[in-house]
C-alpha positions in Angstrom: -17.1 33.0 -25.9 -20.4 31.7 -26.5 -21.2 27.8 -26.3 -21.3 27.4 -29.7 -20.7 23.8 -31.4 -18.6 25.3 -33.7 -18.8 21.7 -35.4 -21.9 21.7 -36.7 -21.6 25.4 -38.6 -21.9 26.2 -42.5 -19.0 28.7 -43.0 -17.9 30.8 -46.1 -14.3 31.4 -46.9 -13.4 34.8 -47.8 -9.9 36.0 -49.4 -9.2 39.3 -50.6 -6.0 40.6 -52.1 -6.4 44.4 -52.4 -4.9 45.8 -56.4 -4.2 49.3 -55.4 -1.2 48.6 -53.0 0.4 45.1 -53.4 3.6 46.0 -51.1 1.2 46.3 -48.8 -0.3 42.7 -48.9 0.5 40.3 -46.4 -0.4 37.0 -47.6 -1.2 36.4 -51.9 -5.1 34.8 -51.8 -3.8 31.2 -52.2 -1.8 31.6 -48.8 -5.3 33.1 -47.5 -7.5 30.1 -48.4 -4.4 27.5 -47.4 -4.7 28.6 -43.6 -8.1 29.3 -44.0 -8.9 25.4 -44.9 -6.3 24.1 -42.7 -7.9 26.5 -40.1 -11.2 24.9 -40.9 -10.3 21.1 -41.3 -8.5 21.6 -37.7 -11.7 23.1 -36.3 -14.4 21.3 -38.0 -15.9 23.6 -39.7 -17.9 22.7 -43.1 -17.6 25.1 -45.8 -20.4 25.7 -47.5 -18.4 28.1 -50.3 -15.2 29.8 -51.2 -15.0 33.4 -52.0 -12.0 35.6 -53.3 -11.5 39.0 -55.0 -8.7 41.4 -56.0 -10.0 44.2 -56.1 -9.3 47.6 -53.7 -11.5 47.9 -50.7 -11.4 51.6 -51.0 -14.2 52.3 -53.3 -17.4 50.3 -52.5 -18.9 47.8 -54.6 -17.1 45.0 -54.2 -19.6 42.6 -56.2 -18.3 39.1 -54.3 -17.8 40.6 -51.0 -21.9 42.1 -51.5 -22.7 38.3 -53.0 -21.4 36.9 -50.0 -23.1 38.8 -47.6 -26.6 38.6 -49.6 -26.2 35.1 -48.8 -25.1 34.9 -45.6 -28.3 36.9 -45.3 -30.6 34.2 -47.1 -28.9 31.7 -44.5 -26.6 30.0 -46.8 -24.1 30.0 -44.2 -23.6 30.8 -40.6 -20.3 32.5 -41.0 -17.7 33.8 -42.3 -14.0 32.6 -42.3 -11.8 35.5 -43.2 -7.8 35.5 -42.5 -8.1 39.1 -40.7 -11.8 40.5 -39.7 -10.1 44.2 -41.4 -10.9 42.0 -45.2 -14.4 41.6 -43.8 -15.0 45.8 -42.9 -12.5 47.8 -44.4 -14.8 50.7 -46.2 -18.1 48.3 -45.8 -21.0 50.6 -46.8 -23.9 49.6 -44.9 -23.2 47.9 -41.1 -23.8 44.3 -40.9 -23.2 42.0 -37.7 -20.6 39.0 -36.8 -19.2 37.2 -34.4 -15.6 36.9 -33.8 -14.7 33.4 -32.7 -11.2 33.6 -31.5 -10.0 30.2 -30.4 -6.3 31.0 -28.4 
């Protein structure tokens, strides 16, 4: 991994519970954004906004996720906290860049 003060990054949050198959869910939104805060009070992290959505990731258009991005784009935020990188790709129309920072 990069040397990256991780410390001293503006982060997003980003929850998604897809509608289309909920036995398929893993974790409801609020148990998302609970490890996702704990994840980011442990690590430092300062987060600059919160963003969920149920909605299926099957059909694009997913008006928060595109929000989100836009500004991540107008450098609102450095990055994006998501509980599994699959919420942040699955079926994304146009590519966009990240970084994975996987602290084991």
């Amino acid at each position: 991994m990069d040397n990256i003060n991780l410390q001293t990054k503006k982060i997003f949050l980003y929850a998604r519970k897809s509608t289309d198959e909920p036995e398929r869910q893993v974790l409801s939104i609020e148990a998302q954004m609970f490890e996702l805060r704990e994840f980011a009070k442990k690590e430092g992290l300062n987060i600059a906004r919160e963003f969920v959505e149920s909605k299926t990731a099957k059909e694009p258009g997913r008006e928060i996720f595109n929000e989100m991005v836009a500004s991540i784009e107008k450098n609102e935020a450095e990055g994006i906290l998501a509980w599994h990188p699959f919420m942040l790709t699955h079926n994304y129309p146009q590519p966009f860049s990240f970084k994975i920072f996987n602290k084991s």
